[in-house]
N, C-alpha and C positions, 0 to 999 in steps of 0.2 A: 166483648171488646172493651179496651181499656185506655183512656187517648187521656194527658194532660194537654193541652195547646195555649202556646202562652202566647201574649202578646210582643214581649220584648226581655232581649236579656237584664236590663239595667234602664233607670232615669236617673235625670240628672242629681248627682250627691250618694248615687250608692255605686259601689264595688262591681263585678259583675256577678249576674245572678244571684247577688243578696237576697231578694225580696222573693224569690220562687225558689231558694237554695231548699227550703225546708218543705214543701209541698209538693217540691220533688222526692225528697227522701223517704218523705209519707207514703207517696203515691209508689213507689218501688217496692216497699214491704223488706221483704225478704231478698230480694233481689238487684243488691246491692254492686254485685261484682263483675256478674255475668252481663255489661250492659254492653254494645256493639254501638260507637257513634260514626254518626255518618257528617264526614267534616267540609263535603264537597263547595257547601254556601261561600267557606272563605276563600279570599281572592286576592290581598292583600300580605298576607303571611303564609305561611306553610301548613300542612296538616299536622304536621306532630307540634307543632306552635298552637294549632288550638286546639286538640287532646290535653297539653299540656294546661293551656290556662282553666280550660271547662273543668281538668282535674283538681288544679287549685280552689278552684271556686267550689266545688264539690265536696273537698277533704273534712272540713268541717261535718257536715252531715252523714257522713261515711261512702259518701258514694263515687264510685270510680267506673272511669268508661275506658274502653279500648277502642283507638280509629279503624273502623272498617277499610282504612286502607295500608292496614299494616297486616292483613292476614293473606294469604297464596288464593284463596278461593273465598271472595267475597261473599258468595252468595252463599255458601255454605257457613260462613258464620253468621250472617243472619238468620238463615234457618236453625242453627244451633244456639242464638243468642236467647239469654233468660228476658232480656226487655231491647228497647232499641229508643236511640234516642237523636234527634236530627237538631242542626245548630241553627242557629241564623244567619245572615251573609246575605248574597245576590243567589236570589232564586232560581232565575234563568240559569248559572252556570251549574247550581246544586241538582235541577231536574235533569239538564244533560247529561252529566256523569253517571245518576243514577239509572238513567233510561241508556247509555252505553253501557256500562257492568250492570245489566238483568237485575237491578235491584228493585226499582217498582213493583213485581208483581212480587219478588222474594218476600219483602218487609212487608206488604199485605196480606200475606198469605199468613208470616209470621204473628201479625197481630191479629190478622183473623181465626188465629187458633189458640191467643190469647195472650201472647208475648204486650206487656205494656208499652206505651208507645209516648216517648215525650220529645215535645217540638218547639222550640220560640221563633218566632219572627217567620223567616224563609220555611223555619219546621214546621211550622202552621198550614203556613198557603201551600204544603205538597199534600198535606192529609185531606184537601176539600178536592171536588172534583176535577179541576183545574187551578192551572196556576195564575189565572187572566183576570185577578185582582188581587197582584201584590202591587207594588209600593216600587220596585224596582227597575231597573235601566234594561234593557235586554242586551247584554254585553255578550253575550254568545248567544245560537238560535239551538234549540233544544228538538229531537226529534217531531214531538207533539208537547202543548199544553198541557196533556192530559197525564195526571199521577194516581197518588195513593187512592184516590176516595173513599178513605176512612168516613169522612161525615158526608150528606148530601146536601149541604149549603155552603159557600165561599166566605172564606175570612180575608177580611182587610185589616191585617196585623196595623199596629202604630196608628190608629183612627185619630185623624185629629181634625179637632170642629176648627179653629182658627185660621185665616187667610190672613198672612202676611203683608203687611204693610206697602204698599205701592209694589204688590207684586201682582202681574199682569195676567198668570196664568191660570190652571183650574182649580178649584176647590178639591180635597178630595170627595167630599159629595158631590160634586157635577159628574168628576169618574164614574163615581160608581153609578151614579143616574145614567150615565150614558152605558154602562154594562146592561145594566137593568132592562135598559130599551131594548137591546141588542138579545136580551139572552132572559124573557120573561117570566120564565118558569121560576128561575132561579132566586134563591133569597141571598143576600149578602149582609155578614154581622161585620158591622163595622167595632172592632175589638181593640177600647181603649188602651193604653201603655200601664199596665200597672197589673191587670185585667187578663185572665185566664179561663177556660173552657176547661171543667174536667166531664167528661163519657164514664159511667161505670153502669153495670146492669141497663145497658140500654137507655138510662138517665140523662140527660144533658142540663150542668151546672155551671152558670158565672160564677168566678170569684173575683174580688177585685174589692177596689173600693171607689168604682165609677161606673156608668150604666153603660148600657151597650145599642147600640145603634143600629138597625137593623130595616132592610132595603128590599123590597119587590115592587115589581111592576103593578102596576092599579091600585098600589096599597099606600095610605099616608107610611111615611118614615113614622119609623114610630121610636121610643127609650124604655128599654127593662133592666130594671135596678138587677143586684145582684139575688138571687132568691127566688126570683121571679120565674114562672111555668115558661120552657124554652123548649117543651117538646113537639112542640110543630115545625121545629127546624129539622128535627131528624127523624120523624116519620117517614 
């Protein structure tokens, strides 16, 4: 299994997907053309509006994606797709759509059999085993929480250590401490902006150029730079 998971498409001063344009292209290989995206996260513009910009931002490194919701039988072009690759946007309405058109278990299955798999943001929190630490509003109610789980730990894409100036409400460490309590088994990598998880040969690798935060119950918070042994997240 093959998973890039990025933390976010863009910070502030770049383009979109400047900074993972080319670690995506890496990560494709060969597999440049055949890629199937799944554009359900945006909410704001239309689907072929962001096919079209993920292509723009993509053309440079040679890589071109087709919207999974421009083919007759979705689930069949995931099945038939060379890689797959999921946007960012509101997670909640990205896991509905995919759990209405049968794709959950399609693009698992797909990447369980080897198909590459790339996510930022919303694309991230569908690959863990729930979607019950993202970052977003619940604007629609999705059949279940439950998605791809490609990895078996939660990511909290956009991790950020600072609390806002005279703002009253939670940190996102309190969230996730209060996931933790709720759900103890579970480990949650808090996955800074900039900062990417690649999966290859059963491997698990930060990239980035900032540590990673990471969350279980009875356990101090702990920080692992980029390099760092991360395979006791995916055992």
């Amino acid at each position: 299994m093959r998973l890039l998971l990025i933390s976010n498409s863009a910070s502030p001063g770049e383009t979109y997907l400047e900074k993972p344009a080319e670690d995506i292209a890496k990560f494709l290989g060969e597999v440049k053309e055949n890629v199937v995206f799944i554009p359900f996260a945006g909410v704001t513009f239309t689907f072929d509006a962001y096919v079209e910009k993920v292509n723009k931002a993509l053309a440079p490194v040679g890589v071109k994606v087709k919207g999974v919701h421009t083919f007759p039988d979705p689930v069949k072009a995931v099945k038939e797709a060379g890689a797959i690759m999921v946007g960012g946007g509101n997670t909640f309405q990205l896991t509905k759509m995919m759990q209405e058109q049968g794709l959950i278990e399609a693009i698992r299955e797909r990447v369980l059999d080897g198909a590459p798999y790339v996510g930022w943001s919303a694309g991230s929190n569908v690959a863990c085993p729930t979607i019950r630490t993202t970052n977003d509003m619940p604007i629609v109610e999705p059949q279940s929480f439950n998605v791809l789980n490609l990895v078996p730990f939660q990511i909290n894409p956009h991790y950020l250590d600072s609390h806002p100036e005279n703002h009253g409400g939670e940190t996102r460490e309190v969230r996730i401490l209060e996931f933790i309590e709720a759900n103890p088994d579970m480990y949650v990598a808090g996955l800074r902006e900039g900062c990417r998880f690649l999966v290859e040969d059963g491997k698990l690798e930060l990239i980035g150029d900032k540590s990673l935060r990471v969350f279980k119950k009875g356990e101090d918070i702990k920080e692992y730079e980029p390099g760092a042994n991360l395979q006791f997240l995916i055992k």
